[in-house]
Structure formats: structure tokens, C-alpha cells
C-alpha positions in Angstrom: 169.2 -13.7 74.6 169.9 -17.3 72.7 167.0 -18.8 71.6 166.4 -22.0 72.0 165.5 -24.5 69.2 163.9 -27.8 69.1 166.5 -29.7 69.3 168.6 -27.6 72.1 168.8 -28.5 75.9 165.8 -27.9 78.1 165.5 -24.0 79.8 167.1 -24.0 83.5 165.1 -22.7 85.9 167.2 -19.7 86.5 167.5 -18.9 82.7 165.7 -15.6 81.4 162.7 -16.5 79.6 163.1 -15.0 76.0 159.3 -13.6 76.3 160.8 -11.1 78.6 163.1 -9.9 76.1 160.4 -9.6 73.6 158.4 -7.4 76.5 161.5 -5.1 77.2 162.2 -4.7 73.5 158.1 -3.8 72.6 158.4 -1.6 76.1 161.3 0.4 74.8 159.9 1.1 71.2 156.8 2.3 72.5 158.3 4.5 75.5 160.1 6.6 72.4 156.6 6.2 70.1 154.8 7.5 73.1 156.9 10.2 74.6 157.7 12.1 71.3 154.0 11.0 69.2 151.7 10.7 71.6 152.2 12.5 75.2 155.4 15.2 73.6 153.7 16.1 70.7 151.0 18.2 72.5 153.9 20.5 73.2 154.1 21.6 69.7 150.2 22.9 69.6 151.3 26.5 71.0 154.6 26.4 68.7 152.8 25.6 65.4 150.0 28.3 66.3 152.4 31.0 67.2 154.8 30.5 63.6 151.8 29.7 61.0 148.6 31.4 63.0 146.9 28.5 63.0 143.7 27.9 65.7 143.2 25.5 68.4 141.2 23.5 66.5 143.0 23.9 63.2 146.0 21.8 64.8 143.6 19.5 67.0 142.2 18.6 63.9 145.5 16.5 62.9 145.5 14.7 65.9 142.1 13.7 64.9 143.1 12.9 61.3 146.0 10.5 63.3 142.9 8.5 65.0 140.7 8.3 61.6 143.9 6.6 60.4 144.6 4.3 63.1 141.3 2.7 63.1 141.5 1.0 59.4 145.1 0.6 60.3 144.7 -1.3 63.6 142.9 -4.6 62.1 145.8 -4.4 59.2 148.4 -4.4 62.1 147.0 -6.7 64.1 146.9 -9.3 60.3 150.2 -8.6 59.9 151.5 -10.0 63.6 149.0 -13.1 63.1 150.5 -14.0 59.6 154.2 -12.8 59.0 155.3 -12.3 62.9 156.0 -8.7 64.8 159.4 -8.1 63.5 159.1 -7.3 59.6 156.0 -5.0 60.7 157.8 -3.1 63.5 160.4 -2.5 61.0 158.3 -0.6 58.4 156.4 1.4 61.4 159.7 2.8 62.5 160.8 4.0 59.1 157.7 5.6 58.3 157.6 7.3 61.7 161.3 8.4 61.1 160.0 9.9 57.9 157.0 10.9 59.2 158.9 13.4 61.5 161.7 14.2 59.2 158.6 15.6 57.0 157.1 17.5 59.4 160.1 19.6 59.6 159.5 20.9 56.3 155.7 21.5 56.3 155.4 25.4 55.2 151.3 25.3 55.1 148.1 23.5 56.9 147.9 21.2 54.3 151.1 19.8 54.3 150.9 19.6 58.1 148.2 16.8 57.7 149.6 15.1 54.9 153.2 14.7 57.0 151.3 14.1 60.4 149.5 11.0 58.8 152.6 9.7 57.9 153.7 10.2 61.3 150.3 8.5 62.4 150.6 5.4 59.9 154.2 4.4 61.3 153.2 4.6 64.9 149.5 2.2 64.3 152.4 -0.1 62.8 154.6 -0.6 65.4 152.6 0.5 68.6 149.6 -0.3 69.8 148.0 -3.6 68.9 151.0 -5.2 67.4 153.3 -5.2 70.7 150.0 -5.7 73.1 149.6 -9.0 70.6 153.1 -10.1 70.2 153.5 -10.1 74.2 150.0 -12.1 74.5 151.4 -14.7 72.1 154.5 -15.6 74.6 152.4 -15.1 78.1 148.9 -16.5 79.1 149.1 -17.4 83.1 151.7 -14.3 83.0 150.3 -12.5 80.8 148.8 -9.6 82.8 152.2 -9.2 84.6 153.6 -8.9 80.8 151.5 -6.8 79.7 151.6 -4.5 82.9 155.9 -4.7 82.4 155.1 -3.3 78.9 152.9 -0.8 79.5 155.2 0.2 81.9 157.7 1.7 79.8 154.7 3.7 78.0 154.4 5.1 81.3 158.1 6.1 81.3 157.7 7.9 78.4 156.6 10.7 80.2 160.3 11.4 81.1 160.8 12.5 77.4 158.0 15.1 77.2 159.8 18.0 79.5 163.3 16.9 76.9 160.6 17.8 74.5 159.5 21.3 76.3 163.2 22.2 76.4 164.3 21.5 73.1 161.1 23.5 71.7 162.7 26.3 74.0 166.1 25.8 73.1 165.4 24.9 69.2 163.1 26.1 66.2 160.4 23.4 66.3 161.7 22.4 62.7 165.3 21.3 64.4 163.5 19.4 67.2 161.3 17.1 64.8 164.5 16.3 62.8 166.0 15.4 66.1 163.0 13.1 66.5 163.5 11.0 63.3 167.1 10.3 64.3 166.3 9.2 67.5 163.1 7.2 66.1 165.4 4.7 63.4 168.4 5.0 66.1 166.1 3.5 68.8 163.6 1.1 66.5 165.4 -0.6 64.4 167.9 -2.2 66.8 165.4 -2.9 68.9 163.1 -4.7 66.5 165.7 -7.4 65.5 164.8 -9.0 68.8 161.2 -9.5 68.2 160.0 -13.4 68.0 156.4 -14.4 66.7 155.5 -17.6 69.1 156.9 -19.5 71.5 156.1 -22.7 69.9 158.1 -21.9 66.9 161.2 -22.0 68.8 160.1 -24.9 71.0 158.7 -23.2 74.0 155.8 -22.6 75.9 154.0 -19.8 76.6 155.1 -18.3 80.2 158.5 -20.1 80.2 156.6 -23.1 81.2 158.5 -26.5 80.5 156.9 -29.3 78.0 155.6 -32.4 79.0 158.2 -35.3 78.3 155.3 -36.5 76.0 155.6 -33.8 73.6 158.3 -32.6 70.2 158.3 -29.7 69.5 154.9 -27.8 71.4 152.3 -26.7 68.5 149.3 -25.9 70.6 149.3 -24.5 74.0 146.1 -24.1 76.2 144.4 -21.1 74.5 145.6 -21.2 71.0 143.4 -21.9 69.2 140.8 -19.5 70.4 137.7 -18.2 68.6 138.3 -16.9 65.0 137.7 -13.1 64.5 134.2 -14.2 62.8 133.2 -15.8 65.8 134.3 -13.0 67.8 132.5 -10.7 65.9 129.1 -12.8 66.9 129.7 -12.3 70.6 128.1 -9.8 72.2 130.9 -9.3 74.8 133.5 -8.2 71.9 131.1 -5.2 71.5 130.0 -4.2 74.2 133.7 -4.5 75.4 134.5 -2.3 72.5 131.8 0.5 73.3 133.6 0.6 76.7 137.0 0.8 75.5 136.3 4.1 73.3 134.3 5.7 76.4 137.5 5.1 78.2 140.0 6.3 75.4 138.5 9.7 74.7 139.3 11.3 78.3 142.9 9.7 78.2 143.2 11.3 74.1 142.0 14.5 75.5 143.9 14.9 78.3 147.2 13.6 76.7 146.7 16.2 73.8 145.3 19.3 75.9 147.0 19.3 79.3 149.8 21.0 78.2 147.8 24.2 76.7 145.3 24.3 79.2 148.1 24.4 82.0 150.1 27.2 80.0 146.4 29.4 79.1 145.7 32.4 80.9 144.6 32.7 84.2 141.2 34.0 84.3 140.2 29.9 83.1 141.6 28.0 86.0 143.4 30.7 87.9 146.8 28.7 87.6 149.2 29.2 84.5 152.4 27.1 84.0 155.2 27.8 81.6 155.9 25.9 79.1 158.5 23.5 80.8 156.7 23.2 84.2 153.8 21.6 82.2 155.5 19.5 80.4 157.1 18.3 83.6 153.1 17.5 84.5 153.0 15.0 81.8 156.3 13.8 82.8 154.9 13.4 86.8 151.4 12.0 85.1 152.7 9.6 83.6 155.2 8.3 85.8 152.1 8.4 88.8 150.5 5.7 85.9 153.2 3.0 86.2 151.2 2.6 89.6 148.0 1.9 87.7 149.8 -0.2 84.7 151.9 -2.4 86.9 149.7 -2.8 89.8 146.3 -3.2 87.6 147.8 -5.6 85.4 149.2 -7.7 88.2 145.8 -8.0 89.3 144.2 -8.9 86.2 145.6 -12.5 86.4 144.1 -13.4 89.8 140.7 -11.4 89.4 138.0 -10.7 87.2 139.6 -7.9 84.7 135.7 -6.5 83.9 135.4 -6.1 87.8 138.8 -4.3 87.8 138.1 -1.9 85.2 134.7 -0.9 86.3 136.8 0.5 89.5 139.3 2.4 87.3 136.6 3.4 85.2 134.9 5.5 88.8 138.8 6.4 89.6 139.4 8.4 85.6 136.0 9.8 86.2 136.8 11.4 89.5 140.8 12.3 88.2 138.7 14.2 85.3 136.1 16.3 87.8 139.2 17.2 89.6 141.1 18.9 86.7 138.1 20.4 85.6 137.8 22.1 88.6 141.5 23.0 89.2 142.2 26.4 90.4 145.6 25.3 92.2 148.7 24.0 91.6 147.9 21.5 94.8 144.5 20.5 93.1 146.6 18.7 89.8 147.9 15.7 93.3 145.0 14.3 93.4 144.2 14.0 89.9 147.8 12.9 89.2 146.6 10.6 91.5 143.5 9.5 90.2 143.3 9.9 86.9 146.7 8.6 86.0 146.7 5.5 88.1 143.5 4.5 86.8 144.4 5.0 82.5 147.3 3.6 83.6 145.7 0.2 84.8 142.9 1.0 81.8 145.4 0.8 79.5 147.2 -2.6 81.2 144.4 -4.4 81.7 142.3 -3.8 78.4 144.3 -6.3 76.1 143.9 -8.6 79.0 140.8 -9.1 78.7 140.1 -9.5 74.8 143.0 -12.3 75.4 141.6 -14.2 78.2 138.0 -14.0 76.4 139.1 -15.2 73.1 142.0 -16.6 73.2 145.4 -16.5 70.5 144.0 -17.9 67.5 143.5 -14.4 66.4 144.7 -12.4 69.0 146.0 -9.7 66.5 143.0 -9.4 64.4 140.7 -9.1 67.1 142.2 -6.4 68.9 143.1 -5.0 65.7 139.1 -4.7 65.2 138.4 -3.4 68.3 140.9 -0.8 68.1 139.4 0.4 65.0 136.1 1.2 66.6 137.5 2.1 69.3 139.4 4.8 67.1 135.7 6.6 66.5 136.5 8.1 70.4 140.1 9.6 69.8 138.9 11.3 66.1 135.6 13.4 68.0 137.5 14.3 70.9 140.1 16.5 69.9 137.4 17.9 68.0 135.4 18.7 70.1 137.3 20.2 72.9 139.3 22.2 70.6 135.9 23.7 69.2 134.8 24.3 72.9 138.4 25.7 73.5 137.7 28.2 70.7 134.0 29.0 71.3 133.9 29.0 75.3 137.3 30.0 75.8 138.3 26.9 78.5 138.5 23.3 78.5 136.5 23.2 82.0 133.1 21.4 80.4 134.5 19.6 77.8 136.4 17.2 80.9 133.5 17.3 83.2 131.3 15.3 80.2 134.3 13.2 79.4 134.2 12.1 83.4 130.3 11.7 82.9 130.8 9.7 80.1 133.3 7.3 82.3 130.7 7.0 84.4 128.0 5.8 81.9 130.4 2.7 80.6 129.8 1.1 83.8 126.9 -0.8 83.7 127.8 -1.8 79.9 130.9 -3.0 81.2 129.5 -4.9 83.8 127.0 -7.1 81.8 129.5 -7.9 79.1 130.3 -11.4 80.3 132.5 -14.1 78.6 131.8 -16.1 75.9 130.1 -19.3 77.1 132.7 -22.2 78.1 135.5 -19.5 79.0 136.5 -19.0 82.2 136.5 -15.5 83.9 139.3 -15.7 85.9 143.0 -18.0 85.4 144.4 -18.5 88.6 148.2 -19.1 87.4 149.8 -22.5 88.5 153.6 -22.7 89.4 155.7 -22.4 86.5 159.3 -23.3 86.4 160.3 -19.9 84.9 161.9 -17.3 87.1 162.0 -13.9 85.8 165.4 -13.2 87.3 
């Protein structure tokens, strides 16, 4: 994994671009961010309720607290790749998560619960989430959907550590298995980490692996660079109505990533099935594994075709995956919507950074996205609201996912008539490059 430096000999063709290393390394931090903070932590809601006699919504409402904090914290994350680089800001994420967790497993009241969780919650915006999604950008652009598809990738794999999760909670007081998390968070992270690079250019490469004109010292600009500032951003309407979309489309995916493992281990009279607690874990796991379809596949696409065009059809897909588990009643009904719903967050999920790049380019990738998380974030602190209220008032989840699909649906047209900004191309139709990936 030598870099190479101005002065060293040019990249053979058969040589691993280093931007690949930088998308495996962001692709393994975030499989172990996911699996345990995002997709394995709905295993503890029945746990924590059980030993302090906490409600639904009493625990959903930290998971709520984790997206109020995310949203300031995105555009901070997304300064901090732009200015000092993704490796110094990875490294602080992953100790604050590993304390984050080590904290938790001394909580002894509600309070103290929220307090430790949005520790937890702080660490992860750091090092997941727009930083990686930026960072990858930065060393792709003809590539970059394929990048950004490998990457989200391993968030999909995640999904493996959720029913590890489920058996340790079965195996181990819930205070054991978050201590068990911190290790593994600093043990994973911080090695990891030291192989981040900011830009290609600093080391004397070109985005994609791509070779530099004879013409040209050391490359300082590279196609879309330069890009629109975050204030002209701000003046388009596209970055809004883009970012309306986005939080339509990240509600359903918080909601069912926090509830799916509680609604498929409640009684029977709501859906007529009931899982224990292991089997539905091990319907996260198959969930998100069925998404590497969606991430890969969606992404690929995204460099050939119209990415607006692309997500309006994912958008119809997560609407349909949501109807479906709305109305399950067997254990046969949760194929399709494995099916449905996770190949289509999956691609979502791909193909959303995509687009803010090829709209405004890498000037300030990081503070862009950054801001649109933030907004975005207004989605993921209502939800788990909400359907935990309905949870504890109705009894079921069954209506709260049948208005999250209609919402899907209503994020259509605004998607469709959020064009790019004028002089930017829709589509970038990638040329030979002299990189191979193997």
C-alpha cells in the first residue's frame, strides 16, 4: 500500500490504486460502526426495558437524541475532512465511540442512558457517515459510484454482526456485551485509520488511478475540483429539494433498522408471527446482506445513468418493501420485503452521495454533504418517536410503516424536478482509465 510521491516512478497499470485502500479501510470502520451502533443496537431495546422498566418510547427516545446530535455534527464532520484530511477525525470518532460504549455499561438510570448514548452518537457522526462518503469522493469521480457502492458494501455486511450481537445479549448481561463493544471498536478503528489519505493530488495522483498528462508536476486540480462553494450550493434549489428527498428516504430505513427486531419478537396477535430473539436478529443479518444487491448494483449504475432517475425507482421499490412488512402475517411474507425494501435502501444509500458529488463537485464535498445531512437528521429524530409512541398507544407498528411507505411515495415528484445546477452535466459516461482494480 506505498504511496506514491511526486517525485516516484509512474503507477503500472497492474498496480492497486491506493483509493481502493482508502475505500476498504472506510468500508471496514463502518461495517463495525454499523453492525454494533446502528443495525445491533436495536437488540438492546427489549434488554434495557426488561432490567430498568423502561417503555418503548422511553429507549426510542435515545436513538432520537443520537439523530438531534448528528445533524449539527454532520457539517462539523464534513469541515473537518475538507480542512485537516479523514485521518486525525476518524481517530477521535473511534475513541469517543470506544468510550461511548464502555459508558453505557455503567449507566444505572434513564438519564445516564442519554448522556452515555450521545457519546456513543458523537463518535460515530465523526467517523461514519459523511466523512468516509467524502474522503472516497475525493479519490474517485468517473469511479466514483463503483467506490462508493464497494463502500457501502461493507455497511451492508454489517448485518453479519447483529445475530453475534443477539447471542452475546443471550449469553452475557447486556453490561458485559457493551464492554465487549468498546474493545472491539479501538481494536478495529484505530489500525484502520492510519491508512486514510486526504487527496490524490497531494501524493501526486489523480483521481480514479488515472495517469497525468506528461504536461503536468505534480496534479493540483482535477476535473471537478473546484466545484461550487457551500454558499453557492446553498442558493441552488436542487441542494434542497435533494435534501427534502433524502430525509423522506431516511426515516423508513431509521425505523425499520431500530424497530425490526422488537416488532418481530412481539406477540402474536400484531402480525401473527413471533421470532425469538436470535432468529430476528438473523433477519437484520439476511436484510442487510439482501442490500449489498441494491448498494453494489445501484451504485454501479449511477456512473452511466441519471442517479435522480435511479433513485426515483428505489424510492417506488422501499415503498412497496414497507407495505409488505406492514402487512406481514408470515414468516414467507418478510422474502419479498427482504427483497424489496433492502435492495432498494441499499442502492438509496449508494447512490445518494453520488449525486451531491456529481452536482457540485469537490471543492466542498465535505461541507456540503455535511449540511445536507444535518437536515436530513430532522427525519431520523421524529421517527423513532413516533413509532415508538404508536407502539405504546396502538399496541403495533402496522400504521406507523404503511405512512412511512406513503411518504416514499410523495418524494417522487420532488425528486424528479430537482435538476442540476446549470452548466453541470447529468450523467459522466467514464472514459478508459489506465487503472485496474486487480
Amino acid at each position: 500500500m506505498q504511496l506514491e510521491g511526486a517525485g516516484a516512478k509512474p503507477v503500472g497499470r497492474k498496480r492497486i490504486f491506493y483509493g481502493w485502500w482508502v475505500v476498504l479501510a472506510n468500508a471496514a470502520i463502518t461495517f463495525y460502526v454499523a453492525g454494533t451502533y446502528f443495525y445491533g443496537f436495536g437488540a438492546f431495546v427489549n434488554p434495557l426495558k426488561q432490567a430498568f422498566g423502561w417503555s418503548t418510547a422511553q429507549v426510542s427516545l435515545a436513538f432520537s437524541l443520537r439523530s438531534a446530535e448528528a445533524g449539527p455534527i454532520a457539517p462539523l464532520a464534513g469541515y473537518l475532512v475538507d480542512r485537516f484530511g479523514a485521518r486525525p477525525s476518524v481517530v477521535v470518532g473511534v475513541c469517543l465511540m470506544g468510550l461511548g460504549f464502555l459508558l453505557l455499561s455503567w449507566m444505572n438510570s434513564l438519564l445516564t442512558f442519554y448522556l452515555f448514548y450521545l457519546v456513543l452518537a458523537l463518535g460515530a457522526s465523526i467517523c461514519a457517515g459523511v466523512l468516509p462518503m467524502t474522503n472516497i469522493s475525493n479519490w474517485f469521480i468517473r469511479k466514483r459510484g463503483k467506490a462508493l457502492g464497494f463502500y457501502t458494501a461493507g455497511a451492508g455486511l454489517s448485518g453479519l454482526l447483529v445475530p453475534i450481537v443477539t447471542w452475546l445479549l443471550v449469553r452475557y448481561d447486556w453490561s458485559t456485551v457493551l464492554v465487549m463493544m468498546a474493545i472491539g471498536m479501538l481494536a478495529v478503528g484505530l489500525p484502520l485509520a492510519r491508512v486514510l489519505r486526504h487527496r490524490p493530488e497531494k501524493y501526486g495522483m489523480l483521481p480514479d488511478g488515472d495517469e497525468k498528462p506528461p504536461e503536468e508536476d505534480v496534479p493540483q486540480k482535477h476535473q471537478d475540483i473546484e466545484g461550487l462553494s457551500v454558499r453557492q450550493a446553498l442558493k441552488e434549489r436542487s441542494f434542497w429539494l435533494l435534501t427534502l428527498t433524502f430525509l423522506m428516504s431516511m426515516a423508513p430505513l431509521n425505523a425499520v433498522a431500530i424497530f425490526i427486531i422488537p416488532y418481530l419478537t412481539d406477540a402474536k396477535e400484531e402480525h401473527g408471527l413471533a421470532l425469538a430473539g436470535a432468529m430476528a436478529g438473523a433477519a437484520v443479518m439476511i436484510m442487510t446482506l439482501t442490500s449489498l444487491i441494491g448498494r453494489f448494483g445501484f451504485g454501479w449504475l449511477a456512473d452511466y445513468y441519471r442517479p435522480r432517475y435511479i433513485l426515483t425507482g428505489l424510492f417506488v421499490l422501499q415503498a412497496a418493501g414497507l407495505a409488505i412488512l406492514a402487512s406481514v402475517t408470515s414468516m414467507w411474507h418478510l422474502v419479498p420485503f427482504f427483497i424489496l425494501f433492502a435492495a432498494s435502501y441499499g442502492g438509496i444509500i449508494a447512490v445518494r452521495p453520488v449525486i451531491l458529488a456529481q452536482y457540485f463537485g469537490r471543492q466542498a464535498l465535505g461541507m456540503i454533504q455535511g449540511v445536507s445531512m444535518a437536515m436530513m437528521t430532522v427525519g431520523g429524530v421524529l421517527t423513532p418517536l413516533l413509532v415508538g409512541f404508536f407502539r405504546d398507544t396502538t399496541g403495533g407498528y402496522r400504521w406507523p410503516f404503511l405512512v412511512l411507505a406513503l411518504l416514499m411515495l410523495v418524494a417522487i415528484p420532488l425528486l424528479l424536478i430537482a435538476r442540476p445546477p446549470r452548466g453541470v452535466p447529468e450523467v459522466t459516461v467514464p472514459a478508459r482509465g489506465t487503472e485496474t482494480f486487480l
